[in-house]
C-alpha positions, 0 to 999 in steps of 0.5 A, spaced: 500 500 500 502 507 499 503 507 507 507 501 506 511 505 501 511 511 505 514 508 510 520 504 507 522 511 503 523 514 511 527 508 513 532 508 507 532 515 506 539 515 507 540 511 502 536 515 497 540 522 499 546 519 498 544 514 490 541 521 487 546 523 483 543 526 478 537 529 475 534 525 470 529 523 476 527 530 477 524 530 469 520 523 470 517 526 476 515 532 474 512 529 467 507 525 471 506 531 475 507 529 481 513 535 483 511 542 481 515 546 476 517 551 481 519 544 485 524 542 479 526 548 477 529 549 484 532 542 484 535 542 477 539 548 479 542 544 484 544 538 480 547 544 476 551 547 481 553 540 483 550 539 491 547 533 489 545 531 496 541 537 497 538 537 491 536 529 493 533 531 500 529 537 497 527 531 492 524 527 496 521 533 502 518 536 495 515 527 494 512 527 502 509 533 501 506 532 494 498 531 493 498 528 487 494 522 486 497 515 485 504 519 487 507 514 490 506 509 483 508 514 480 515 515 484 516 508 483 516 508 475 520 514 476 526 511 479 525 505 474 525 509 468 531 513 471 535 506 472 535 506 480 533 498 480 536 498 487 532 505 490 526 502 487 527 495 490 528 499 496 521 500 497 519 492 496 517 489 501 521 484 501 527 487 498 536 485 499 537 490 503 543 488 509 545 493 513 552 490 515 553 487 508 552 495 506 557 498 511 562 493 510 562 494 501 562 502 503 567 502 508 573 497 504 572 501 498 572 508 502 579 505 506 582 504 499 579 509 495 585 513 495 589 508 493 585 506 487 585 513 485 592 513 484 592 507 480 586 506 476 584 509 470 577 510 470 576 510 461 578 503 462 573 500 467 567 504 464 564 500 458 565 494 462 561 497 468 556 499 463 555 492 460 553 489 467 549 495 469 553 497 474 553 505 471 548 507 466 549 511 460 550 518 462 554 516 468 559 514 463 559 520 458 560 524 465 566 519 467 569 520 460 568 527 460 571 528 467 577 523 463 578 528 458 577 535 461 581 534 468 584 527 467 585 520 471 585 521 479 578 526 478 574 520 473 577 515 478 574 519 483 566 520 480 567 513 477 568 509 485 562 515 487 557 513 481 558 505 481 555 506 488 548 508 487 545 505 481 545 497 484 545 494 491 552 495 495 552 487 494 551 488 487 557 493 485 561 490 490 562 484 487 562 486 480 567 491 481 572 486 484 570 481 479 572 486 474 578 487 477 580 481 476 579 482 469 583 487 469 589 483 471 589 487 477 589 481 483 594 485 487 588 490 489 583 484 489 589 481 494 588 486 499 581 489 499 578 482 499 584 476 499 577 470 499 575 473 494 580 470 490 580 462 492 572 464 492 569 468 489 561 465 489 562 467 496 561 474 494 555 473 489 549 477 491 543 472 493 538 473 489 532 467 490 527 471 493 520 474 490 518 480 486 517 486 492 511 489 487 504 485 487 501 489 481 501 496 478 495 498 482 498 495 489 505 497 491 504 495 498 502 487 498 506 481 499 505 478 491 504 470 492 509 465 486 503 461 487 505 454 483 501 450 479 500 443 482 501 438 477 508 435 480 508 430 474 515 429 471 516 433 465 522 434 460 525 440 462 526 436 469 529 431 466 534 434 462 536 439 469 537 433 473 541 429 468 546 435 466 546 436 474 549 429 474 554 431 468 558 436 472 559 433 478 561 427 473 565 432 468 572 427 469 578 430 464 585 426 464 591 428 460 588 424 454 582 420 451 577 420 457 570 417 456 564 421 461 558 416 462 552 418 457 549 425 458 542 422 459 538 429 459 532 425 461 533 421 466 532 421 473 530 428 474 525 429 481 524 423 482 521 422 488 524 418 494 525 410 494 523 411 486 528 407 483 529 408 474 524 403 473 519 406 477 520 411 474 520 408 467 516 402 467 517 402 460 524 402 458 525 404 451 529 399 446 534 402 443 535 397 437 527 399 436 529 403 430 522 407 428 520 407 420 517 413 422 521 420 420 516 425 424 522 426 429 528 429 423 526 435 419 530 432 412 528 424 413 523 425 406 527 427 401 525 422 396 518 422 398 518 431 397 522 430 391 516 426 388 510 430 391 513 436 388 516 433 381 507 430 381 504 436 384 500 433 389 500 433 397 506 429 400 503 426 407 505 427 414 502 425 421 504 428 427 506 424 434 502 425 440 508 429 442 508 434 436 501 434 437 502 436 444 507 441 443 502 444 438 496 444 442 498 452 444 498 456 438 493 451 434 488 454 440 491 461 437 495 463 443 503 466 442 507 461 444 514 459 444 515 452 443 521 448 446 523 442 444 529 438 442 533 438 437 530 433 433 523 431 436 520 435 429 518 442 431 519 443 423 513 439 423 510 442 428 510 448 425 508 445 419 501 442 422 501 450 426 501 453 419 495 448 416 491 449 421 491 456 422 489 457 415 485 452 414 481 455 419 481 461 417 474 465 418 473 472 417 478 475 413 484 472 409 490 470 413 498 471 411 502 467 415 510 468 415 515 464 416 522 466 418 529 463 419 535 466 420 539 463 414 538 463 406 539 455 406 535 454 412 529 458 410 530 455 403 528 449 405 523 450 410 519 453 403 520 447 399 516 443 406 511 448 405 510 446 398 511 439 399 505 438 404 501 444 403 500 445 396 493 448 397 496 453 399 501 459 395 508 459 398 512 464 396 521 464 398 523 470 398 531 471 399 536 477 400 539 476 393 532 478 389 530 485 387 523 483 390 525 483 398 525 490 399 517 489 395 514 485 400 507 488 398 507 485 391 506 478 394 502 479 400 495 479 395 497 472 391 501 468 396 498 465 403 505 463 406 511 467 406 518 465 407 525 469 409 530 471 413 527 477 419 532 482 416 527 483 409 522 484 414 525 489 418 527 493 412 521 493 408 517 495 414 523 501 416 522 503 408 515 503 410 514 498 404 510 494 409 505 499 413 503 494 419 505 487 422 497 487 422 497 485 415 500 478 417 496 473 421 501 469 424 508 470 425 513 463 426 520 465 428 525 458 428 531 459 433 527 464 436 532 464 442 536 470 438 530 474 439 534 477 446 541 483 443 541 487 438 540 482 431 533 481 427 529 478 431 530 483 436 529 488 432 522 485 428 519 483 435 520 491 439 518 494 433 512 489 434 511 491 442 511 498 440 506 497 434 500 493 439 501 499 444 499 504 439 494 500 436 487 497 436 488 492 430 489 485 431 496 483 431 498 477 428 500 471 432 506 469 434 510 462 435 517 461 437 521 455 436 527 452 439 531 447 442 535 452 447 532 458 450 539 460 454 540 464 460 544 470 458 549 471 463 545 469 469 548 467 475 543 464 479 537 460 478 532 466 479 536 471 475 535 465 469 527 465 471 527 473 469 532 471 463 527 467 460 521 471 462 525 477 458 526 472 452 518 471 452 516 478 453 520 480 446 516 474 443 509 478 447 509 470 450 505 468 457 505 460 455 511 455 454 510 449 450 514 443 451 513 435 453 509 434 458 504 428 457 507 424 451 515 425 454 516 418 454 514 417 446 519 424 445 524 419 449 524 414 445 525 418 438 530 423 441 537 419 442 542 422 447 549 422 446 556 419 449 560 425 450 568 424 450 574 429 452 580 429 449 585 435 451 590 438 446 597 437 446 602 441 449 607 440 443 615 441 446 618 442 440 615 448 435 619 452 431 613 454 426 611 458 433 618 461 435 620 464 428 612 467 428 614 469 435 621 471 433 617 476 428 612 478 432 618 481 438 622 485 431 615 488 430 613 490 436 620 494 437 618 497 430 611 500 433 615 502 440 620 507 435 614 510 432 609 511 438 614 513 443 614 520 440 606 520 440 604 523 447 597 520 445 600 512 444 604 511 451 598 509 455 595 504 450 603 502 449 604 500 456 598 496 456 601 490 452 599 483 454 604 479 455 601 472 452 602 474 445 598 468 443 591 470 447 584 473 445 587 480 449 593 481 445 589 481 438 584 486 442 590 490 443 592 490 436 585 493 434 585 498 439 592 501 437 590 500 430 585 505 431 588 509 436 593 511 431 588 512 426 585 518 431 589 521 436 596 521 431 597 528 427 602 525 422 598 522 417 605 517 415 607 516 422 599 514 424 599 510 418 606 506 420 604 505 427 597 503 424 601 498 419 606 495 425 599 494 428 596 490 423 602 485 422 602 484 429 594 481 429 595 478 423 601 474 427 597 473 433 592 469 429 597 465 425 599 462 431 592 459 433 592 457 426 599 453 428 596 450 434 591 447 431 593 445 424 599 444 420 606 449 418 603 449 411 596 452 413 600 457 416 604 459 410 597 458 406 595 463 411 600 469 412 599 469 404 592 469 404 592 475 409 597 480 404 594 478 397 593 485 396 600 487 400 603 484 395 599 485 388 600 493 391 608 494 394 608 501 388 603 503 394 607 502 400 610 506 404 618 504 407 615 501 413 610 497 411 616 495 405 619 493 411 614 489 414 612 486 408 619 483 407 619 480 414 613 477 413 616 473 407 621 471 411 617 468 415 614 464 411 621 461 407 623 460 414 618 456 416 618 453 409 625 451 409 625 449 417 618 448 419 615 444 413 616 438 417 614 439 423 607 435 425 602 438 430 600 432 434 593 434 436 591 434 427 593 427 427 589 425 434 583 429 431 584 425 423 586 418 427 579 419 432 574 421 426 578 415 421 576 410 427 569 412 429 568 412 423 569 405 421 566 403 427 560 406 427 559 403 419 559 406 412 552 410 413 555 415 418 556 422 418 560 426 423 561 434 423 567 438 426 566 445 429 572 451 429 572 458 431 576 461 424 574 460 418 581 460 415 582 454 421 575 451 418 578 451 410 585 449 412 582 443 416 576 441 411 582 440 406 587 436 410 582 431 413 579 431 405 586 428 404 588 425 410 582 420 410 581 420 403 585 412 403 578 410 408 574 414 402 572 419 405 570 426 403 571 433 407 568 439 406 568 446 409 561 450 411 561 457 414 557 463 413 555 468 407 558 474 411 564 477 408 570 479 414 575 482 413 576 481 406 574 473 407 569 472 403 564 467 405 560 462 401 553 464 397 547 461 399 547 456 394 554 454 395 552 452 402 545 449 400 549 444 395 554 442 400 549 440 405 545 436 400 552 433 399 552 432 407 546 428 407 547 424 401 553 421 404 558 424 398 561 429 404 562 424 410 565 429 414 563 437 415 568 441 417 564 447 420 565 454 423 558 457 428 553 457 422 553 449 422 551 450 430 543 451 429 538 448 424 542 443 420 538 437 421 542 430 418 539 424 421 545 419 420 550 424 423 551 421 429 560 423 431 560 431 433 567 434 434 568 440 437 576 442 436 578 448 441 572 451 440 567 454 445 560 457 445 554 458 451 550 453 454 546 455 448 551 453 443 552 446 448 545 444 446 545 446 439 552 442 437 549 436 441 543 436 437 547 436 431 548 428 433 542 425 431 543 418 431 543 413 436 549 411 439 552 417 437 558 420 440 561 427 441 567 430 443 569 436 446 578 437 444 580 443 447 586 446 451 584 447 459 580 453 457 576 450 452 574 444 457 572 448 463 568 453 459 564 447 457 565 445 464 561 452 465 556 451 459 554 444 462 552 448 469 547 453 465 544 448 461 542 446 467 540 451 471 536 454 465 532 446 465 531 448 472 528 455 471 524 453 464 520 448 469 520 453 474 517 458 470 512 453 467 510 452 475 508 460 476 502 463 477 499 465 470 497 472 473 504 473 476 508 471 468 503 476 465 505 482 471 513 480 469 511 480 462 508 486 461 513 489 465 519 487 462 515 490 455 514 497 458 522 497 458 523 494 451 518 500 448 522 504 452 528 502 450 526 502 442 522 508 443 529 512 446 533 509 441 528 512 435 528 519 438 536 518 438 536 517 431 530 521 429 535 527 433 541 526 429 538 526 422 534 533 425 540 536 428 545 534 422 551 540 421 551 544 415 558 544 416 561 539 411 566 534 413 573 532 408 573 524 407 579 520 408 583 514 406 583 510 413 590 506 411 594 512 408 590 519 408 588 520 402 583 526 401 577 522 397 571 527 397 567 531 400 561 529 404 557 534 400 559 530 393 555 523 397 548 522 396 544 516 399 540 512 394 537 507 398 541 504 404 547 506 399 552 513 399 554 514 392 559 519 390 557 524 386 563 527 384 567 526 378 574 527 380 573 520 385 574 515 379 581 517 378 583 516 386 581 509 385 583 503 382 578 497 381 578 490 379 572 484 378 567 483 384 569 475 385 560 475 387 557 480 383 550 481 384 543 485 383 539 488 388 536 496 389 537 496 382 544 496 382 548 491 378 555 492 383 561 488 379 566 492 381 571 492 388 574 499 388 580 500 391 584 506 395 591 508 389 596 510 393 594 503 398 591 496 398 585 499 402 578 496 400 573 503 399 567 499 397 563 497 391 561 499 384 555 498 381 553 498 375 546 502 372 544 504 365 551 504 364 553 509 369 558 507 375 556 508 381 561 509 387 558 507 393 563 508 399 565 503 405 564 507 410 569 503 416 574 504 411 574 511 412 575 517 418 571 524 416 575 532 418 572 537 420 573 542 415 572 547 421 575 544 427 580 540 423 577 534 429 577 527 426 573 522 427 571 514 424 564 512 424 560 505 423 554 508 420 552 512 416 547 516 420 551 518 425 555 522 421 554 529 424 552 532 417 546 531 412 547 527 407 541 528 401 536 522 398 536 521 391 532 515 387 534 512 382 531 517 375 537 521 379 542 518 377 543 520 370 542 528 371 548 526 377 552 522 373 552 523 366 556 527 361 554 534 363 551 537 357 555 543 352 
């Protein structure tokens, strides 16, 4: 009640005076009216002359004495639109608050605060405080405006005041120290907290408590997580309690070790005296091969190649189980649909499909169906045609002109399939007026609706819609095999993780087996898991010559960046593992520092260039630990291609460097060639003998971070293992990185299909192999120094779809214990899945909604930011530069956007330029883009040329440049184009000619 809330404000009042800091809260309060303006104009002055406690203690006098109904809601909304979680959790009435915990955290960071004042650097920690939520945005733009205006120690010092007010003292508490630990700063851990180092979980805050607000109309009462009754075993329960026994069961030896079968569905709950045949009376027979197919999603090709080819309906009839996990969206709710990989949740969304139109009353309904690949939306259009063809379906892909016209197909076709991203920019480009013009939307691993990708992008845009409108949105069904946990760290902070994925997807109901999980166990085989650690190699000269070039490099960078003022800092924080994931993040950061803060161009440029070579060395050697000296050379060719076919372009340095890196690759081309890598031959000799073992039908599939490790790789075990007659393919994604360029849909689509014929026996993947790829004879999957979430845990075993099937983990001691990690959230997300399905539906409904109220905030924050940066664009124009060498390539005032692309419209541009063939060329926006185009005095990649009615359009790579001030002389680099601080005109395509044609005598 507001009592309550009153009283509770009283009592914490002291911590309310010292956490509000600033006066961001002042506006949300006098927006709902709840504070006068004469209030927040007397308060705001305060903040502004930096008596923050003050202007806190009037706040709060101005809230006491406020007559505003429904003030002390309002207050609480307040502090949350705010970013004040502990403040408001503060006026829960069951909220963490420990006094002696409090005081202790207060009281060891004031005793050291002089001494981290001294030896901290403030713009170092922000990012990461921010990402935890430690800090809030504007705490980190003050923090880094006090770092360039009044140096270390005074940021320092609004750092370790700031972190204190947005969370729990717990909370901060820990996560500072933890990052202190990151932050390779153990000593400073080793005095404050000396237990933190040999226990860290002990300092976890404790968060298995239940929300303090009941509703939104009752802030005072005690809210009851009432649980459902039905205690009978379900799937989630038993794939917690056999992960559970994985871990403790998680034994790593020096060399093959096998750990017993991770059996996810046994044992989970079992109430006391039950033995595993009580449990489960009818033991499934593991030689009962079952002709029925429902469980893949590629088991009927021959039956789908022959419906297609005769125009007639292929049939298919759904397991009890399916028709279990469909009982939810067939009755029209929003759901999502967690089942194993391999239980068949294609088909399930098949007869979802098939009922929703077949059903339809009043009006037409559209349905779309999304995937996150090319390959795999492909295939799941050609199932629609297959099984229902009484009704339109249409395939829609990146690469056609038509993606940006969804409209066109709305009329004439009932299903629609692609991947979220066309739907995203037909509704950006207002193609697509409403989501209400479908009546249900289908999302395949719909997991990756939580970060910033697609999905998430689709599904706010969504939330935003149906709080604006009384149309009925489309229905909305969600299928995975891993909803994840994100960073959770408790059982509780998991349930909330889950609830936030369901209140993207605007879900109240998760759908899994509950009734028919004995069926669903029959058909869901569980793999044997092995572990197999890398071998240390004693005598590598392939690493010493690249770390013997790496010393010489790094001597070079020191002589260039002594003398830069700027530089000195970032150079003294060089790790000193040159092999690590830290060393390559420090090459970036030096990359670009130079690139910004370094005054002379040819100097930036060499540092730059040193930089580069360093990170390129770096990667050779994770290619050396995992493959063989010639795919290091292969490698460091690859990497400087264009080094070679542009020395005319280089500068004396990078000549230098080049040379050197010749000499590397002879060196160990006369020296090294010979030398083996014990672990590619453990990995080839395990693949050969699990392969003959497990017979002539078998499949296996092989996962690495690189692709340049994946290409390599594919290729030697395509030769190795060629005297058994096995074949090896490499598959990885379609994006091009770093000038490596990926492989086209139909390239992927092809190599699959060979995958599943048996012509390909083993698949050499990087990440894009982890979801969707459905091979029932695959039944070996190896994991070569390559680690993902608890996510990636679940996906890559349901790659394995055979029975006795075997997947092996080979991985350094890091790579072990991060599955090691990865196994135990598995398990707590099965816990908080069955925990969640147990909640009140009232109290998931509250939770839901809440957490939606702040997505909306967020997407609507985010469209005002960018609505403001193109409302408040300079009329000051900007030179573009060459990001490598300086070059001046054009103004900002010659570019105009056409479409998503900036074109230059000044003619001079060609001659800085020189091009070459596209190796992909496509056409989409109507543009044919043939060419690559490239800086002339360096071997940077400036973009594209495409091609229209014989007119070259230049359209410019953004990442590749940095933008002058012409007034300020100030230079900055940017990632899109709308953050660019000055206006860029829209053209169409009738513009082109008038721009880019011949001028008129």
């Amino acid at each position: 009640m507001a009592s309550d809330i009153e009283t509770r404000l009283r009592k914490y009042r002291h911590e309310f005076e010292k956490c509000l800091k600033d006066p961001s809260i002042v506006s949300h309060l006098l927006a709902k009216s709840v504070i006068t303006d004469v209030d927040a104009s007397r308060i705001k002055n305060l903040y502004i002359d930096k008596e923050s406690v003050k202007a806190s203690q009037e706040l709060l006098d101005a809230v006491f004495t406020s007559e505003a109904p429904g003030k002390w809601k309002s207050f609480v909304d307040s502090l949350e639109s705010a970013e004040y979680p502990y403040l408001k959790e503060l006026l829960s009435y069951q909220n963490r608050y420990d006094a002696f915990s409090s005081s202790r955290a207060q009281k060891i960071l004031g005793l050291f605060t002089p001494y981290l004042e001294q030896i901290i650097c403030a713009h170092e920690f922000v990012s990461e405080l921010r990402s935890r939520g430690v800090i809030n945005a504007a705490d980190k733009e003050l923090i880094l405006k006090t770092y360039e205006t009044k140096g270390d120690i005074y940021s320092t010092m609004v750092l370790l005041d700031r972190m204190q007010c947005r969370k729990s003292p717990q909370d901060w508490y820990y996560e500072f120290l933890d990052l202190l630990m990151m932050k390779k700063c153990e000593h400073i851990v080793k005095e404050m907290e000396p237990d933190f180092i040999e226990n860290p979980s002990s300092f976890m805050p404790k968060l298995d408590r239940g929300e303090g607000f009941k509703d939104s109309n009752d802030l005072g009462a005690p809210q009851s997580l009432t649980m459902r009754q039905d205690s009978h075993l379900t799937s989630t329960e038993y794939q917690n309690d056999s992960l559970q026994t994985n871990l403790k069961e998680f034994n790593i030896k020096p060399n093959v070790t096998k750990s017993l079968p991770v059996d996810i569905y046994r044992r989970a709950n079992r109430k006391p005296g039950k033995t595993d045949e009580q449990d489960n009376p009818e033991k499934v027979d593991d030689d009962d091969d079952d002709e029925d197919s429902m469980g893949s999603d590629y088991d009927n090709t021959s039956v789908e190649a022959e419906a297609l080819g005769s125009n007639t309906a292929a049939p298919f009839k759904l397991r009890k189980y399916q028709l279990e996990l469909a009982e939810n969206a067939v009755l029209g709710r929003n759901t999502i649909i967690c089942a194993e990989t391999g239980s068949g949740k294609t088909w399930v969304a098949l007869h979802i499909v098939q009922q929703h139109l077949q059903n339809a009353r009043n009006g037409q309904r559209k349905v779309v169906f999304m995937a996150r690949t090319g390959a795999l939306i492909k295939q799941q259009s050609d199932r629609f045609k297959t099984y229902l063809p009484q009704f339109q379906t249409r395939l829609i892909t990146g690469e056609d002109d038509q993606s940006r016209m969804l409209n066109m197909f709305l009329e004439n076709y009932d299903i629609l399939c692609f991947t979220p991203q066309i739907l995203v920019n037909n509704l950006e480009d207002n193609v697509i007026k409403s989501l209400s013009e479908f009546s249900l939307l289908i999302l395949d691993e719909c997991h990756h609706t939580r970060g910033d990708g697609p999905y998430s992008t689709l599904m706010r845009k969504y939330l935003v819609e149906k709080s604006k409108t009384k149309k009925e949105m489309p229905q909305v069904v969600g299928l995975t095999a891993s909803i994840g946990v994100g960073k959770s760290r408790t059982d509780q902070e998991s349930v909330d993780y889950i609830l936030r994925v369901c209140s993207c997807l605007d879900v109240r109901i998760i759908s899994t087996v509950e009734r028919n999980f004995k069926e669903l166990k029959k058909h869901v085989s569980i793999p044997d898991e092995e572990t197999i650690q890398l071998v240390k190699q004693k005598d590598d000269p392939c690493k010493h010559f690249i770390l013997t070039a790496m010393e010489e490099t790094e001597d070079m960078l020191q002589d260039n960046s002594l003398m830069q003022p700027d530089m000195i800092d970032l150079m003294d924080t060089q790790p000193r593992d040159r092999e690590s994931q830290e060393y390559n993040k420090w090459t970036v950061d030096v990359m670009r520092a130079a690139l910004l803060k370094v005054d002379d161009y040819d100097v930036s440029r060499d540092i730059s260039s040193c930089a580069k070579y360093l990170n390129i060395y770096n990667s050779a050697l994770e290619v050396n630990k995992l493959l063989l000296s010639r795919d290091v050379i292969k490698y460091l060719a690859e990497k400087h291609r264009l080094e070679g076919e542009n020395k005319d372009k280089l500068t004396e340095m990078e000549k230098k460097l080049f040379k050197n890196l010749q000499n590397v690759q002879k060196t160990i081309n006369v020296k090294g060639k010979n030398t083996e890598n014990p672990n590619v031959r453990i990995l080839s000799d395990t693949l050969r003998k699990m392969l003959d073992d497990k017979g002539d039908d078998s499949r296996a599939m092989v996962f690495v971070k690189a692709r340049a490790t994946c290409r390599s790789l594919a290729a030697f075990l395509d030769r190795d293992l060629q005297s058994s007659g096995v074949k090896a393919s490499p598959l990885y994604g379609k994006e091009n990185r770093g000038g490596d360029d990926g492989m086209t849909e139909s390239q992927q689509t092809e190599i699959l299909d060979k995958f599943r014929s048996g012509f390909f026996k083993v698949l050499v993947c990087t990440s894009v192999g982890n979801e969707g790829i459905d091979v029932p004879d695959c039944n070996i999957v190896l994991s070569y120094e390559y680690s993902g979430d608890e996510i990636t845990k679940i996906q890559m075993k349901g790659r394995a779809r055979k029975k006795k099937a075997t997947t092996i983990t080979m991985g350094s001691d890091k790579v072990v214990e991060q599955e090691m990690i990865n196994t135990y959230k598995a398990a707590m997300m099965y816990r908080a899945m069955n925990t969640v399905k147990q909640l009140d539906p009232k109290f998931i409904n509250m939770k839901v909604n809440a957490f939606q109220s702040e997505e909306t905030h967020k997407y609507r924050f985010k469209a005002e930011v960018e609505k403001l940066k193109k409302g408040r664009k300079s009329d000051e124009d900007y030179a573009i530069l060459c990001g490598r060498c300086n070059t001046f390539a054009c103004y900002v005032s010659d570019v105009r956007q056409l479409g998503h692309d900036h074109i230059v419209i000044d003619k001079d541009f060609a001659d800085k330029i020189t091009r070459k063939e596209h190796k992909k060329p496509k056409t989409y926006d109507g543009l044919h883009k043939k060419y690559k185009m490239y800086c002339k005095k360096c071997p940077i990649d400036w973009g594209i040329i495409g091609l229209r009615d014989g007119l070259d359009c230049m359209i410019l790579k953004i990442i590749n440049f940095k933008f002058r001030n012409l007034r300020t002389h100030g230079v900055s680099t940017y990632k899109k184009w709308i953050d660019v601080p000055c206006a860029v005109p829209e053209i169409k395509l009738e513009d082109l000619p008038r721009l880019l044609g011949p001028e008129e005598t």
